[in-house]
C-alpha positions as CSV (number, residue, x, y, z in Angstrom):
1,X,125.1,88.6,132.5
2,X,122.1,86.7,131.3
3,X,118.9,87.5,133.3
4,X,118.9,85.2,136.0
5,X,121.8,83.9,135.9
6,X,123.6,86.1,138.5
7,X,121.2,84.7,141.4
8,X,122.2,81.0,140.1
9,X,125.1,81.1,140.8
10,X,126.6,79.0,144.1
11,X,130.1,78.5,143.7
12,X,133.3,79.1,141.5
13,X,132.5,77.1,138.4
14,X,132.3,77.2,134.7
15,X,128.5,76.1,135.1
16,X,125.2,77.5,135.6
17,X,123.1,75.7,138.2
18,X,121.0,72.9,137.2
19,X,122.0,69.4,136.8
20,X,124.9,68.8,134.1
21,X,124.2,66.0,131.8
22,X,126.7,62.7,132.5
23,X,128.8,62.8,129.3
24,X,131.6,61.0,130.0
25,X,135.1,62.1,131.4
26,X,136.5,63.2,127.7
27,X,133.3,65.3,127.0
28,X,134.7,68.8,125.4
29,X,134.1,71.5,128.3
30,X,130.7,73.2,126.5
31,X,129.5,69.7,126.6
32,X,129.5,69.4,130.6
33,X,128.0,73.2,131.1
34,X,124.3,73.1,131.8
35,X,124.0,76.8,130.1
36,X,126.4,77.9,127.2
37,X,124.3,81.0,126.3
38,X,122.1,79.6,124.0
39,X,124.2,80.6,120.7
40,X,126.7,78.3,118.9
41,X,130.3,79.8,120.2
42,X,131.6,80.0,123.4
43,X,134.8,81.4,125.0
44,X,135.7,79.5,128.4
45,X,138.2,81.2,130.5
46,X,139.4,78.6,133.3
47,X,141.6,78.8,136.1
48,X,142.6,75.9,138.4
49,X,141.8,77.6,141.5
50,X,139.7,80.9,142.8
51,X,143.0,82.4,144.3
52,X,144.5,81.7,140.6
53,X,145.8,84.3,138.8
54,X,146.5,82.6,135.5
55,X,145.0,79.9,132.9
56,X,143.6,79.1,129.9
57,X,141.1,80.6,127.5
58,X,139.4,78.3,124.5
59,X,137.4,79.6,122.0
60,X,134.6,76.8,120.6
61,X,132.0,76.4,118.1
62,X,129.0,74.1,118.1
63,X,129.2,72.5,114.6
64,X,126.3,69.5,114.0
65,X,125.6,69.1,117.3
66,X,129.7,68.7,118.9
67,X,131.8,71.8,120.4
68,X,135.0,72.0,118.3
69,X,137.6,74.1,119.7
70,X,138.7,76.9,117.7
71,X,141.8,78.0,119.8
72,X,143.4,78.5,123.0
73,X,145.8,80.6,124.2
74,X,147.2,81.3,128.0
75,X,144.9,83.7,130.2
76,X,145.5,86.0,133.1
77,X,142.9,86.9,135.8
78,X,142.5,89.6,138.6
79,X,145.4,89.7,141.2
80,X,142.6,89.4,143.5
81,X,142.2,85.7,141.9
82,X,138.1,84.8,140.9
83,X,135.1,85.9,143.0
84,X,131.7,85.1,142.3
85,X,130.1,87.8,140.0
86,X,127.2,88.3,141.9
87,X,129.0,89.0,145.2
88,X,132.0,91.0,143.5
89,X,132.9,94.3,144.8
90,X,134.5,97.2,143.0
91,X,138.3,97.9,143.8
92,X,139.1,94.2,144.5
93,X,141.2,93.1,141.6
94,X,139.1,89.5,141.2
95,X,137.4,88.6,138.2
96,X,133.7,87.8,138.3
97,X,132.8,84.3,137.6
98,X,129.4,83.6,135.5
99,X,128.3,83.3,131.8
100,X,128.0,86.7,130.2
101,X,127.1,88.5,126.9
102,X,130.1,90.4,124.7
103,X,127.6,93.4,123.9
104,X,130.6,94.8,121.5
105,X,134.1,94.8,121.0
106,X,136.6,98.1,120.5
107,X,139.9,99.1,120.0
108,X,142.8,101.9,120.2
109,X,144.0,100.0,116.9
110,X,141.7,99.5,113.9
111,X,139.7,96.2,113.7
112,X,141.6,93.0,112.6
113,X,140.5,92.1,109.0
114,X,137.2,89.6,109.6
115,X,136.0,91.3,112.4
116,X,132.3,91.1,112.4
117,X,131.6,92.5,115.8
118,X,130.1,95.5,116.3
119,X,133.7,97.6,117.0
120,X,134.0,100.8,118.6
121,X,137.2,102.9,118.0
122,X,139.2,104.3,121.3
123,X,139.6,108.2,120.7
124,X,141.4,110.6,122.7
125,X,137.7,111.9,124.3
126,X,136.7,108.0,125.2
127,X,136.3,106.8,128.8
128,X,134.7,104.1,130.9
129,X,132.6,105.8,133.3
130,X,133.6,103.6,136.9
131,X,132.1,106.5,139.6
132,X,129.2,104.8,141.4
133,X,127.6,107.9,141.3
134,X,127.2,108.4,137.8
135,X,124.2,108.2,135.7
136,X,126.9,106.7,132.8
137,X,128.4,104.0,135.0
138,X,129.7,101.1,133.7
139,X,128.9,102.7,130.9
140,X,131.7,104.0,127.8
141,X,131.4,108.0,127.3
142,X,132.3,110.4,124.9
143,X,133.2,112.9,126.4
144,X,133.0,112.0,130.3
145,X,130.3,113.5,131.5
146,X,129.8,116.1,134.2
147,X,129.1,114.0,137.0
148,X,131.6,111.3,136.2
149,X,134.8,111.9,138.1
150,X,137.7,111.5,136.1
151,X,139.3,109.8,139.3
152,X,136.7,107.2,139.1
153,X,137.3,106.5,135.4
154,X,139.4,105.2,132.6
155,X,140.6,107.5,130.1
156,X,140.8,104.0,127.5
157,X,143.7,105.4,125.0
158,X,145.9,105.2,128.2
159,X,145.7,101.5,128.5
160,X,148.3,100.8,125.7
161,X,148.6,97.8,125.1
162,X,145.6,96.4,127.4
163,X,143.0,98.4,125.4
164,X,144.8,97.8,121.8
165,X,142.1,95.1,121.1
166,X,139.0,94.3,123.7
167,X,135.9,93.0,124.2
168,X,133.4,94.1,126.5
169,X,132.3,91.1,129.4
170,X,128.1,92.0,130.0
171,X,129.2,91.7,133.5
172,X,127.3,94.0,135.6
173,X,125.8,95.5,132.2
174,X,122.3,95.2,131.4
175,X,121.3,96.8,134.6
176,X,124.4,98.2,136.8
177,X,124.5,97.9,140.3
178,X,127.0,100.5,142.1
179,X,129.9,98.7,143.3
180,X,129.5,95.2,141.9
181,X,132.1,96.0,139.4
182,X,132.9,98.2,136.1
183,X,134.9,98.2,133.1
184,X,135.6,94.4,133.0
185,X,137.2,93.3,129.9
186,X,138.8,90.6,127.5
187,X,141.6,92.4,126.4
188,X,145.2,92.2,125.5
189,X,148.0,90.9,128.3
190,X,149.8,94.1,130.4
191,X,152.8,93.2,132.4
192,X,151.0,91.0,134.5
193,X,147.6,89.5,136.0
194,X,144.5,92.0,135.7
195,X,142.7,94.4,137.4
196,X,139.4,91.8,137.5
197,X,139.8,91.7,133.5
198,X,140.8,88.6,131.4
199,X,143.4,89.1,129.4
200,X,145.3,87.5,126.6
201,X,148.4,87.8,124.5
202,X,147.6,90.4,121.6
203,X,147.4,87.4,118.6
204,X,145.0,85.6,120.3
205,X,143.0,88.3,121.1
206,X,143.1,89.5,117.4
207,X,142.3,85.6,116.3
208,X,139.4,86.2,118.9
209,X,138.2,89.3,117.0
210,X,138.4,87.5,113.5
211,X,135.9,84.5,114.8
212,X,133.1,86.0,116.6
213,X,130.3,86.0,114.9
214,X,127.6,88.4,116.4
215,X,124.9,86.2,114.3
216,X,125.9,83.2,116.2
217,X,125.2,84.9,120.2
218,X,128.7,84.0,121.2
219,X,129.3,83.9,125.6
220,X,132.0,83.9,127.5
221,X,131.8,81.7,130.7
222,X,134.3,82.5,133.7
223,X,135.2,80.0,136.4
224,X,137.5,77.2,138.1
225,X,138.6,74.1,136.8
226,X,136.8,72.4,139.9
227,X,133.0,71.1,140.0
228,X,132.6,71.7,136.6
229,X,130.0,68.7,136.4
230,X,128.4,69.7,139.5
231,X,126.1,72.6,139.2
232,X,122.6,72.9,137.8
233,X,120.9,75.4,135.8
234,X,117.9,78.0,137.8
């Protein structure tokens, strides 16, 4: 998450508190966010309600001034619904609302052609260190280290499909706190609503992949369909 950002956050919403300029009921969804990250793409993932499990994920660019969607595609959340990210707590299955970084993407399968993204690819040795005791966690490892319990982790070459294509959500990131939350992804759809990841079917994920553009600081912003006009920025 962006520094500051975390203690901004109020409420379930796709914006960052400050006051969102008055644009008019048709305004693209960029356009009514007081904070987009400060780079020229965004990816909103919005669902209708914090108990939601589902919804919709658009990928935007800000060409002369106007955000221009770039594609959509259906979303799943956490079966714990959405929580806000800065009072999330590990093992509840919600999704942590907020506007983060995607520090890099990875991959059990090779990049899609385009992909400019920094991408890391899944090996056999490859985990996600999730022990709140660990010096690595929220943290990816090769090999897991000594004091990261395998029990606590994810080995990522398991997660076939999930972890066929991903992206890594900042949430949590920069500086971890133990037991806010780990391992929280954009990845590709399982058989059903996440563990506190987003997820996508595997074409749009792969579409995803091919756009991002590490030159132009795309975010990803989190959050209800409700109050989106509402909140201002800290």
């Amino acid at each position: 998450m962006r520094p500051g950002v975390a203690a901004a956050l109020v409420s379930l919403s796709l914006l960052v508190l400050g006051a969102a300029p008055d644009r008019g009921g048709d305004a693209p969804l960029p356009a009514l966010m007081a904070d987009t990250g400060g780079g020229t793409q965004l990816i909103t993932a919005q669902a209708p309600v914090p108990d939601a499990t589902a919804g919709t994920l658009t990928w935007w660019d800000l060409r002369e001034g106007h955000w221009l969607p770039a594609g959509t595609a259906p979303a799943r959340f956490g079966s714990g619904g959405l929580v806000e990210g800065a009072s999330r707590r590990q093992g509840t299955n919600t999704t942590p609302t907020g506007l983060y970084d995607l520090p890099y993407a990875f991959g059990i399968r090779a990049a899609p052609p385009g992909t400019r993204t920094p991408y890391r690819p899944v090996r056999q040795n490859s985990w996600w260190c999730q022990d709140t005791g660990s010096r690595s966690y929220n943290r990816w490892t090769e090999p897991l280290p000594a004091d990261c319990r395998t029990s606590e982790s994810e080995q990522l070459i398991t997660y076939d499909p999930q972890y066929g294509y991903a992206f890594v959500i900042g949430f949590n990131y920069d500086r971890p706190v133990p037991g806010r939350g780990a391992g929280i992804f954009l990845h590709v759809n399982g058989k059903g609503a996440t563990a506190g990841c987003v997820s996508v079917p595997q074409d749009a994920m792969r579409r995803i992949l091919a756009w991002a553009d590490p030159a132009r600081r795309p975010h990803i912003a989190i959050g209800t369909a409700s109050g989106v006009t509402a909140l201002t920025r800290s």
